[in-house]
SELUM-932109 format. One record per atom (N, C-alpha, C, CB): residue number from 1; residue in three letters; atom name; x, y, z. Coordinates in steps of 0.2 Angstrom, whole numbers, plus 5000, padded with zeros to 4 digits. Glycine has a CB too. Example, Ala and Ser with C-alpha at 12.3 -4.5 7.8 and 13.67 -1.06 7.14 Angstrom:
# SELUM-932109
> num / residu / atome / u / v / w
> 1 / ALA / N / 5066 / 4972 / 5039
> 1 / ALA / CA / 5062 / 4978 / 5039
> 1 / ALA / C / 5066 / 4984 / 5039
> 1 / ALA / CB / 5057 / 4978 / 5045
> 2 / SER / N / 5064 / 4989 / 5035
> 2 / SER / CA / 5068 / 4995 / 5036
> 2 / SER / C / 5064 / 5000 / 5039
> 2 / SER / CB / 5070 / 4997 / 5029
END
This chain:
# SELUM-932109
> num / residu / atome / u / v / w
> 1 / UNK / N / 5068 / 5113 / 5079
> 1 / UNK / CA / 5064 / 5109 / 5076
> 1 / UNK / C / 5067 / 5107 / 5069
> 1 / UNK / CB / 5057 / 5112 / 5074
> 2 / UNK / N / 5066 / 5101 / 5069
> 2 / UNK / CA / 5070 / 5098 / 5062
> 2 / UNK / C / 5065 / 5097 / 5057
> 2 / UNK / CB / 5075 / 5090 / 5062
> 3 / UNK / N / 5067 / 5098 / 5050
> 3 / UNK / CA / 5061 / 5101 / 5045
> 3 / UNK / C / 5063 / 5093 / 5040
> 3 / UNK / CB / 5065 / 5112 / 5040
> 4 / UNK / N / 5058 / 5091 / 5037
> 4 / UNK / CA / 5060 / 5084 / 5033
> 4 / UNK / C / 5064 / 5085 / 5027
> 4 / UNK / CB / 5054 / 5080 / 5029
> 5 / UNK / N / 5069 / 5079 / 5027
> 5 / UNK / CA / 5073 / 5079 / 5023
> 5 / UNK / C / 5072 / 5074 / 5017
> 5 / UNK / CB / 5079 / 5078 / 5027
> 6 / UNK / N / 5075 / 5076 / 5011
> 6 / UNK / CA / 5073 / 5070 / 5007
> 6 / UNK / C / 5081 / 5069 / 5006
> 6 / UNK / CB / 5066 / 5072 / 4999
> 7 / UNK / N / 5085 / 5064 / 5005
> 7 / UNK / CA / 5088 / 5058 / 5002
> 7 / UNK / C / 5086 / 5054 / 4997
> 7 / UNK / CB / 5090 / 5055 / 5006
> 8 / UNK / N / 5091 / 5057 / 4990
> 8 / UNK / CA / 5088 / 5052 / 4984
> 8 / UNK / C / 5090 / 5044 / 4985
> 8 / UNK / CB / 5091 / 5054 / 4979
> 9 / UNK / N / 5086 / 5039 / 4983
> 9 / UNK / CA / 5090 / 5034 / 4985
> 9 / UNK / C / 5084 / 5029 / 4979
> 9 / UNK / CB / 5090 / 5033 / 4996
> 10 / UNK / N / 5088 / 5027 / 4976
> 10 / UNK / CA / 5085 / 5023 / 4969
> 10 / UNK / C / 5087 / 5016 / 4970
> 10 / UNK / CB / 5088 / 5026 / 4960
> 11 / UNK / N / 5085 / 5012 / 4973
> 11 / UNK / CA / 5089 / 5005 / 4975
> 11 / UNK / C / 5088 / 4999 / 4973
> 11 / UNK / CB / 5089 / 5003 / 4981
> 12 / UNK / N / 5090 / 4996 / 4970
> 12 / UNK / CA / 5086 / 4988 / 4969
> 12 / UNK / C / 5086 / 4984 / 4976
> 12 / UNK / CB / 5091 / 4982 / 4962
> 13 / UNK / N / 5080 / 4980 / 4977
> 13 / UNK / CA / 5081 / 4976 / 4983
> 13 / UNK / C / 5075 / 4971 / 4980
> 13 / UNK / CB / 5080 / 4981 / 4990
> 14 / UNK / N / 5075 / 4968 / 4986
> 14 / UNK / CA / 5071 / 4961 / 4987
> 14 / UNK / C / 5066 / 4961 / 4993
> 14 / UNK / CB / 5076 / 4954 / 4989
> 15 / UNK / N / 5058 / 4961 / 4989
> 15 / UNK / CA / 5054 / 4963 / 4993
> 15 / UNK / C / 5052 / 4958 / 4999
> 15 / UNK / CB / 5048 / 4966 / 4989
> 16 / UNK / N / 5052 / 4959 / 5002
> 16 / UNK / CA / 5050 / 4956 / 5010
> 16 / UNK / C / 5044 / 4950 / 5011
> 16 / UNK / CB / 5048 / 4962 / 5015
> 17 / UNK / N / 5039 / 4955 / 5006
> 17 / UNK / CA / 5032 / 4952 / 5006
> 17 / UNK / C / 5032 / 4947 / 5002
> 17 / UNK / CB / 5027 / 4956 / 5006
> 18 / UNK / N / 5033 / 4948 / 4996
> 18 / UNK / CA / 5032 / 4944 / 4989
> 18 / UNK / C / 5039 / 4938 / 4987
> 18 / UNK / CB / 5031 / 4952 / 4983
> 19 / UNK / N / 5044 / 4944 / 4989
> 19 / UNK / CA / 5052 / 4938 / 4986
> 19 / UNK / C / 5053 / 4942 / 4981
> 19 / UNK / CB / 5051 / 4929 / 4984
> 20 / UNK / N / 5050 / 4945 / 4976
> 20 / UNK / CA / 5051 / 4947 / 4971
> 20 / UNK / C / 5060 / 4953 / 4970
> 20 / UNK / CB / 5043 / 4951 / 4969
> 21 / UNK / N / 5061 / 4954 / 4964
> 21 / UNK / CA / 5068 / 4956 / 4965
> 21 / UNK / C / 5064 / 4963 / 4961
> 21 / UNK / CB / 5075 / 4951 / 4961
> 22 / UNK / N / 5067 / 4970 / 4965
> 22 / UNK / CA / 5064 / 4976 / 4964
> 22 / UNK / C / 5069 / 4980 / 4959
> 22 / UNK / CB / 5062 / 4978 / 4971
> 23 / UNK / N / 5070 / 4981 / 4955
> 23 / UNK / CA / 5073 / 4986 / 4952
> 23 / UNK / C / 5073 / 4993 / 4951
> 23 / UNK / CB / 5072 / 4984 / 4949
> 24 / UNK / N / 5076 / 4996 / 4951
> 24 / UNK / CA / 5076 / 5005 / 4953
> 24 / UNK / C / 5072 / 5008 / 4949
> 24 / UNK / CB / 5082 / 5009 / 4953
> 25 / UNK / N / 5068 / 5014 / 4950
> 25 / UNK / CA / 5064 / 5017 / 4945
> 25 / UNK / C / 5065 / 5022 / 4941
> 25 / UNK / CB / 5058 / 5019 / 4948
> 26 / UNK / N / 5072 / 5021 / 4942
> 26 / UNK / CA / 5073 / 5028 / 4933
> 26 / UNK / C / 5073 / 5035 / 4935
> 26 / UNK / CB / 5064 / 5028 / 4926
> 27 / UNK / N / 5067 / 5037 / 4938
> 27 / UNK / CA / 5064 / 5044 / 4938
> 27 / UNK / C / 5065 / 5047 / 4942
> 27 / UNK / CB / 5058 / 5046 / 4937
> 28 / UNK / N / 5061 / 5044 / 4952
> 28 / UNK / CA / 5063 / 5046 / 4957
> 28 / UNK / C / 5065 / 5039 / 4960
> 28 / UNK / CB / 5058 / 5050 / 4961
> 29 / UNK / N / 5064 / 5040 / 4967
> 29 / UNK / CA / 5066 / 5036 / 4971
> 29 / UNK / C / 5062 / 5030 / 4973
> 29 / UNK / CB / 5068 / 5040 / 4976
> 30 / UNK / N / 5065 / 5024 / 4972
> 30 / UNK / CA / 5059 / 5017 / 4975
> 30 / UNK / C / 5058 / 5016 / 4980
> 30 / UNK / CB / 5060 / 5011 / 4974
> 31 / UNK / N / 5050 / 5018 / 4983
> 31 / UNK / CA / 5051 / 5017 / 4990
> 31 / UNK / C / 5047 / 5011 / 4992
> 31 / UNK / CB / 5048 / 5022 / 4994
> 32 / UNK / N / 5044 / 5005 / 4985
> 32 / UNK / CA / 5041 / 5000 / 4990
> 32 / UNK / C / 5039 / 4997 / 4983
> 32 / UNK / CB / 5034 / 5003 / 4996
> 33 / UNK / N / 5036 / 4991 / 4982
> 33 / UNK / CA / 5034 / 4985 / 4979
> 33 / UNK / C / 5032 / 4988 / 4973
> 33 / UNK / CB / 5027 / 4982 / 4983
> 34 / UNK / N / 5033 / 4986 / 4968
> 34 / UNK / CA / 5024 / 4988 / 4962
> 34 / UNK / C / 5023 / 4982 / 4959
> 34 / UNK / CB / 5024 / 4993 / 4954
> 35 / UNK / N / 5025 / 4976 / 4965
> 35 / UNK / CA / 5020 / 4970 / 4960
> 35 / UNK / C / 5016 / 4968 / 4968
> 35 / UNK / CB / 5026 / 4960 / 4956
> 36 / UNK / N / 5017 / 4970 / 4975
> 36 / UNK / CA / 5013 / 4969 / 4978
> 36 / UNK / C / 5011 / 4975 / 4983
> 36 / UNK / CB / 5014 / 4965 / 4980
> 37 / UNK / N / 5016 / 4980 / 4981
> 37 / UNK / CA / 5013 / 4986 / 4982
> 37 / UNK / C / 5017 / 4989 / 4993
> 37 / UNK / CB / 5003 / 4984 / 4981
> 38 / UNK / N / 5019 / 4979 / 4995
> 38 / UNK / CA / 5023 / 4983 / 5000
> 38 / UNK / C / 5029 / 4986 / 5001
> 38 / UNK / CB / 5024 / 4979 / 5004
> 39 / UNK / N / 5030 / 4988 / 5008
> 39 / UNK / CA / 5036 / 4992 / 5008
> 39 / UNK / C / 5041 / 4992 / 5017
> 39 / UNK / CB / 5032 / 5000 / 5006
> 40 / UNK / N / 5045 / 4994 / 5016
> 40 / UNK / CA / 5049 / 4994 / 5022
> 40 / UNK / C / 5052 / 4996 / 5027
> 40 / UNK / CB / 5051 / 4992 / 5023
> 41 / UNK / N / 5049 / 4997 / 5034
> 41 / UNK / CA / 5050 / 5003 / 5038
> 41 / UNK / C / 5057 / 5007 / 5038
> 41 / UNK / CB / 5049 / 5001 / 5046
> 42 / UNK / N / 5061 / 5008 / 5035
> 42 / UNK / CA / 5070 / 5010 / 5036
> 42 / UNK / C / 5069 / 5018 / 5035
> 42 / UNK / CB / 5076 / 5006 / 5027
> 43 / UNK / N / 5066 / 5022 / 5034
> 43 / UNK / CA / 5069 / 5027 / 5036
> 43 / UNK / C / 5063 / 5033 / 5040
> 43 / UNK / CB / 5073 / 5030 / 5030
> 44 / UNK / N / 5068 / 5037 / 5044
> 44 / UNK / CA / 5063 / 5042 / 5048
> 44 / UNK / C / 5061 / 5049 / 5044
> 44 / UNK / CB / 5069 / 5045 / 5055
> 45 / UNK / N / 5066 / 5053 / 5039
> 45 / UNK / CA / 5066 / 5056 / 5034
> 45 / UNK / C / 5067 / 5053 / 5028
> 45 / UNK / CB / 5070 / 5061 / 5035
> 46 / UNK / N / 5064 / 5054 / 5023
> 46 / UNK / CA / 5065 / 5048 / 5016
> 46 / UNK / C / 5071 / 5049 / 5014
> 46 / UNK / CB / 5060 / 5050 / 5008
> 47 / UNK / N / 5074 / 5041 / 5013
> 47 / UNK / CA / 5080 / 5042 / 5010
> 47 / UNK / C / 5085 / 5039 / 5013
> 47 / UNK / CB / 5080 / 5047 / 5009
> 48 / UNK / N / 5084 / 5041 / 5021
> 48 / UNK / CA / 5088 / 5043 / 5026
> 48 / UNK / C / 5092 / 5035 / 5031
> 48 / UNK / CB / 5084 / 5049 / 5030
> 49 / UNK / N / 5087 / 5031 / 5029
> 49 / UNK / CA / 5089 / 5025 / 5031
> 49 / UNK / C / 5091 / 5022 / 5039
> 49 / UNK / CB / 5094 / 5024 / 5026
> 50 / UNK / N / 5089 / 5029 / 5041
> 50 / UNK / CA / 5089 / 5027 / 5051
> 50 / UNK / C / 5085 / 5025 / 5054
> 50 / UNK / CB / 5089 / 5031 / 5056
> 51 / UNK / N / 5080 / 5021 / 5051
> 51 / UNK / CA / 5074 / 5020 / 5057
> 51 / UNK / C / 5076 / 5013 / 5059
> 51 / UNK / CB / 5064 / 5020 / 5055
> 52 / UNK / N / 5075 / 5009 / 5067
> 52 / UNK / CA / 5077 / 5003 / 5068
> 52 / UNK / C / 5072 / 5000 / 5069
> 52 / UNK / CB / 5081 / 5002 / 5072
> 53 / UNK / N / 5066 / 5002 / 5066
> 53 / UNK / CA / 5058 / 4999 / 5066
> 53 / UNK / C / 5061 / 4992 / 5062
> 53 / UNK / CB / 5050 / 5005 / 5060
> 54 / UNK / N / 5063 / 4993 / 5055
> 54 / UNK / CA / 5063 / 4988 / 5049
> 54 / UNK / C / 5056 / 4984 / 5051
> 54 / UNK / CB / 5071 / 4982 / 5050
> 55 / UNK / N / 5050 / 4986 / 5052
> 55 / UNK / CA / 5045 / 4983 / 5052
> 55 / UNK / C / 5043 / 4981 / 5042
> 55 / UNK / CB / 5038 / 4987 / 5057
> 56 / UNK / N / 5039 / 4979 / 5040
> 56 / UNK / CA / 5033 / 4978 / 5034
> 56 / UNK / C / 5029 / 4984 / 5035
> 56 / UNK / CB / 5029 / 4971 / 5035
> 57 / UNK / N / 5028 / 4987 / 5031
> 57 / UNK / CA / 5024 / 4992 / 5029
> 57 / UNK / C / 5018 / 4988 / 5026
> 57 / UNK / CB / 5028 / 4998 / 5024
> 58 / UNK / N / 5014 / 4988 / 5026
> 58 / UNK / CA / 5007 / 4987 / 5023
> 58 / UNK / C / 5003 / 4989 / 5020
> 58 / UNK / CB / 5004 / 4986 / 5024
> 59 / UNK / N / 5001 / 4990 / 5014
> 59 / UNK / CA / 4996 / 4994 / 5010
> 59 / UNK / C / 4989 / 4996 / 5012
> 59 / UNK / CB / 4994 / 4992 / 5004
> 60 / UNK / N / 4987 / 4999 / 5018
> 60 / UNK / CA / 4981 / 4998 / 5019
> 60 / UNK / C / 4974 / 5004 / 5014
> 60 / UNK / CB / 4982 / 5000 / 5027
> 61 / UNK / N / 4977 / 5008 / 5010
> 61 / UNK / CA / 4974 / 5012 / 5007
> 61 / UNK / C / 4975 / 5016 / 5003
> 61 / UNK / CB / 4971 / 5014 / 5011
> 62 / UNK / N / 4972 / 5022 / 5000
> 62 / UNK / CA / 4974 / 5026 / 4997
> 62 / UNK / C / 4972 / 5034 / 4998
> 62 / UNK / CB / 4974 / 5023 / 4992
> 63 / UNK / N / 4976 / 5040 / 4995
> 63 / UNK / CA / 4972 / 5046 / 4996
> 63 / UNK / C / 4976 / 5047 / 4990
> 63 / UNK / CB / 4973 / 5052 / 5005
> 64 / UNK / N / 4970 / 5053 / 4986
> 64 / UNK / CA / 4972 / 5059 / 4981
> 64 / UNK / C / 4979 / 5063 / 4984
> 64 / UNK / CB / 4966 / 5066 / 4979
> 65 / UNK / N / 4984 / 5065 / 4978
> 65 / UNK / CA / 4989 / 5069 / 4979
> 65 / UNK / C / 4991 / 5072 / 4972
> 65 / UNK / CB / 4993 / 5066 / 4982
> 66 / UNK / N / 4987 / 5077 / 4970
> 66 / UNK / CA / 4990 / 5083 / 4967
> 66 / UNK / C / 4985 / 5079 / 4956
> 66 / UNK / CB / 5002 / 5084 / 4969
> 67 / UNK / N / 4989 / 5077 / 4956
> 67 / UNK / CA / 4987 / 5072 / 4947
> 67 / UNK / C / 4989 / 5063 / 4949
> 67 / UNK / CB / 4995 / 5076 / 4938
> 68 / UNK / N / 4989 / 5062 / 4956
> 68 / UNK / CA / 4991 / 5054 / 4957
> 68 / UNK / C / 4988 / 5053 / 4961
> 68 / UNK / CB / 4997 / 5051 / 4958
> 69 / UNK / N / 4991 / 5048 / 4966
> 69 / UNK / CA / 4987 / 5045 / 4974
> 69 / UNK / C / 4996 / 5044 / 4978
> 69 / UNK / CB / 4982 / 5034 / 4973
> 70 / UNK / N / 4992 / 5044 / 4984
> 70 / UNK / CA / 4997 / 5041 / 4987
> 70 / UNK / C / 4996 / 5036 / 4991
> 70 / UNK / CB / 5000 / 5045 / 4990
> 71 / UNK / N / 4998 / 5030 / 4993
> 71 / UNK / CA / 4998 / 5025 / 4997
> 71 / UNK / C / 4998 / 5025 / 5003
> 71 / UNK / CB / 5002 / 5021 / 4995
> 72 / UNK / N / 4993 / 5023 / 5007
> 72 / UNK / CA / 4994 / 5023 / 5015
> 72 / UNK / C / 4994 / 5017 / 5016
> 72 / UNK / CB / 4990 / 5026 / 5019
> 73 / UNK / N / 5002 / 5016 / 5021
> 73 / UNK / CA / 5004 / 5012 / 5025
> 73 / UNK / C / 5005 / 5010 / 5033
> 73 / UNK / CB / 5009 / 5012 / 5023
> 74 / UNK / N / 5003 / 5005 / 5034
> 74 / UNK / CA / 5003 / 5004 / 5040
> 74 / UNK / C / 5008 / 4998 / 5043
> 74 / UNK / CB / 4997 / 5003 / 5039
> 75 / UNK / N / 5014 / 5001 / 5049
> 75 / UNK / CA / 5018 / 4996 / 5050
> 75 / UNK / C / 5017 / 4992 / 5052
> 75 / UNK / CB / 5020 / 4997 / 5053
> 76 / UNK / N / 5017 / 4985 / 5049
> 76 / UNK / CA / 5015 / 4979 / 5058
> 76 / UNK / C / 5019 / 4978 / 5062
> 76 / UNK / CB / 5015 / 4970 / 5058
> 77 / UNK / N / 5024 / 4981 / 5064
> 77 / UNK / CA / 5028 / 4980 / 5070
> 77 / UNK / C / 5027 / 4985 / 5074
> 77 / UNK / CB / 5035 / 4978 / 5069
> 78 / UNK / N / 5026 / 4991 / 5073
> 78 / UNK / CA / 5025 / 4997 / 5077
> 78 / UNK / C / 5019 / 5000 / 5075
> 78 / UNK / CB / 5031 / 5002 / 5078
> 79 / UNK / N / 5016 / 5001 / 5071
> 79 / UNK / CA / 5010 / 5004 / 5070
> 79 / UNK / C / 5009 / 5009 / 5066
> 79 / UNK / CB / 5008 / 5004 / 5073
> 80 / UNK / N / 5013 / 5011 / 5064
> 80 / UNK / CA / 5014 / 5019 / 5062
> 80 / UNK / C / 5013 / 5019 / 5054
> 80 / UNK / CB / 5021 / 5022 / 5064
> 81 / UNK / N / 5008 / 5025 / 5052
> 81 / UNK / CA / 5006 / 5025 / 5046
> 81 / UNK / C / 5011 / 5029 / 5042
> 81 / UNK / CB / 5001 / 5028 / 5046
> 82 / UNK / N / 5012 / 5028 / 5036
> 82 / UNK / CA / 5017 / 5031 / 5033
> 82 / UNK / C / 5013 / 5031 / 5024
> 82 / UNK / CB / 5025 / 5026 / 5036
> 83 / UNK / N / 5015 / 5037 / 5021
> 83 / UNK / CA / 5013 / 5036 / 5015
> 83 / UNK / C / 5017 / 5038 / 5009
> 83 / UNK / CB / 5007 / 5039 / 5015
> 84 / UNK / N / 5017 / 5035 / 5005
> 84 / UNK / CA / 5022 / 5036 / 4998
> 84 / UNK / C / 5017 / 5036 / 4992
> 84 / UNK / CB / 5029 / 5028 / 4996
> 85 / UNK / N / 5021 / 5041 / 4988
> 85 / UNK / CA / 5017 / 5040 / 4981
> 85 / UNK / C / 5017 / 5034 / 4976
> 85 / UNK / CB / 5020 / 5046 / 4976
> 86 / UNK / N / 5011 / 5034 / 4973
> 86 / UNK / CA / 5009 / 5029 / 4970
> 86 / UNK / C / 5017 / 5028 / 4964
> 86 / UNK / CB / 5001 / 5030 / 4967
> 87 / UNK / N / 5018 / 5021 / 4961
> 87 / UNK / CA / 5024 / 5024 / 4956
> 87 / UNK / C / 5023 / 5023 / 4948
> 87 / UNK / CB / 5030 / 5022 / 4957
> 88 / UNK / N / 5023 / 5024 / 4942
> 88 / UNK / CA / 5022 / 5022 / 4935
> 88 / UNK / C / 5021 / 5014 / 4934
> 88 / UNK / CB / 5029 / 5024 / 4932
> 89 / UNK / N / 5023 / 5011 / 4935
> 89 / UNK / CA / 5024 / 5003 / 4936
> 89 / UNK / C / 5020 / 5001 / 4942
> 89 / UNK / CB / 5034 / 5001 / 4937
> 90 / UNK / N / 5016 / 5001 / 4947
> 90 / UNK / CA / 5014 / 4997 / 4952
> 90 / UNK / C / 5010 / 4997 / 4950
> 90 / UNK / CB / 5013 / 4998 / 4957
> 91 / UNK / N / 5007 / 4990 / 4951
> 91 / UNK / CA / 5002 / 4985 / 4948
> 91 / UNK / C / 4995 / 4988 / 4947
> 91 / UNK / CB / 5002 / 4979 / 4952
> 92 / UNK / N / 4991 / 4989 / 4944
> 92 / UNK / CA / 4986 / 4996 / 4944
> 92 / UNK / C / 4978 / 4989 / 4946
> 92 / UNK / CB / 4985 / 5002 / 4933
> 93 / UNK / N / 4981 / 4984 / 4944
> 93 / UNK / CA / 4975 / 4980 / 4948
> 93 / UNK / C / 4976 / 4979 / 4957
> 93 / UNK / CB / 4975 / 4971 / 4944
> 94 / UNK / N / 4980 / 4981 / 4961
> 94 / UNK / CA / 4983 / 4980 / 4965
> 94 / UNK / C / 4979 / 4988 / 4969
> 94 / UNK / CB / 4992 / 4978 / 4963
> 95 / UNK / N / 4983 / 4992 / 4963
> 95 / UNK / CA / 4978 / 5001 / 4967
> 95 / UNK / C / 4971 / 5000 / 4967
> 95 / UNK / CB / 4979 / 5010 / 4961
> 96 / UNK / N / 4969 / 4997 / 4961
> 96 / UNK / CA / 4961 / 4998 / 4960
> 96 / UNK / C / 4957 / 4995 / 4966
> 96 / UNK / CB / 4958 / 4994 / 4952
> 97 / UNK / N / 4962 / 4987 / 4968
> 97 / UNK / CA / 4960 / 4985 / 4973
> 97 / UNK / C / 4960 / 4988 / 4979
> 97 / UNK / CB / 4963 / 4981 / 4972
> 98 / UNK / N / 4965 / 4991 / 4982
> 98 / UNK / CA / 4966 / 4996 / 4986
> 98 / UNK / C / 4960 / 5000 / 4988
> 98 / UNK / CB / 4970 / 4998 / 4983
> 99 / UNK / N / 4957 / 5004 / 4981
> 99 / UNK / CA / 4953 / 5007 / 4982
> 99 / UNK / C / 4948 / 5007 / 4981
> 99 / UNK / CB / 4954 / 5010 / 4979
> 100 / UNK / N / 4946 / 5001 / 4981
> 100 / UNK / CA / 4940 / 4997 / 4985
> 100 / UNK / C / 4938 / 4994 / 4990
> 100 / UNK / CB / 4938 / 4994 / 4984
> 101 / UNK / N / 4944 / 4995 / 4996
> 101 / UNK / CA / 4945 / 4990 / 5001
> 101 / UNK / C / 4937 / 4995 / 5004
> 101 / UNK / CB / 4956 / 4990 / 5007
> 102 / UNK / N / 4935 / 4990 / 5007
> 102 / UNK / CA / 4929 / 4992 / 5015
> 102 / UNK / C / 4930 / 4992 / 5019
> 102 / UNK / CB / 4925 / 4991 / 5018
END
């Protein structure tokens, strides 16, 4: 059994959903949006950058983790849920929103 791996990986990219140009976060690793909060299917272990999903991740929700939240995503191309920590900079009208979805 293979145990998760984390790969640091701080990247500037161009988000999928929005267009917006993403700049790396300083602290940890950037895994997704913080002006619209999406993100994108690329890796199987974080970091690692082997998944051939490359679907859209979608913000469908949120859950407590520890003194933060973490974001739950949903693939559109395969379906699979996937969740990353909220980050310093993501748009907090966007979480609040989130956290009122019904």
């Amino acid at each position: 059994m293979e145990t998760k791996k984390f790969t640091m990986r701080d990247e500037a990219f161009i988000c999928l959903n929005c267009g917006r140009e993403v700049l790396p976060l300083g602290y940890t690793a950037r895994d997704h949006c913080p002006f619209c909060l999406y993100s994108k299917h690329v890796d199987i272990f974080p970091g690692d950058r082997k998944n051939t999903c490359q679907g859209l991740l979608k913000p469908i929700d949120l859950e407590k983790f520890k003194d933060s939240y973490k974001i739950i995503y949903q693939c559109a191309k395969c379906g699979e849920i996937h969740k990353n920590i909220m980050a310093r900079d993501d748009d907090l009208e966007k979480i609040i929103a989130l956290s009122k979805k019904e």
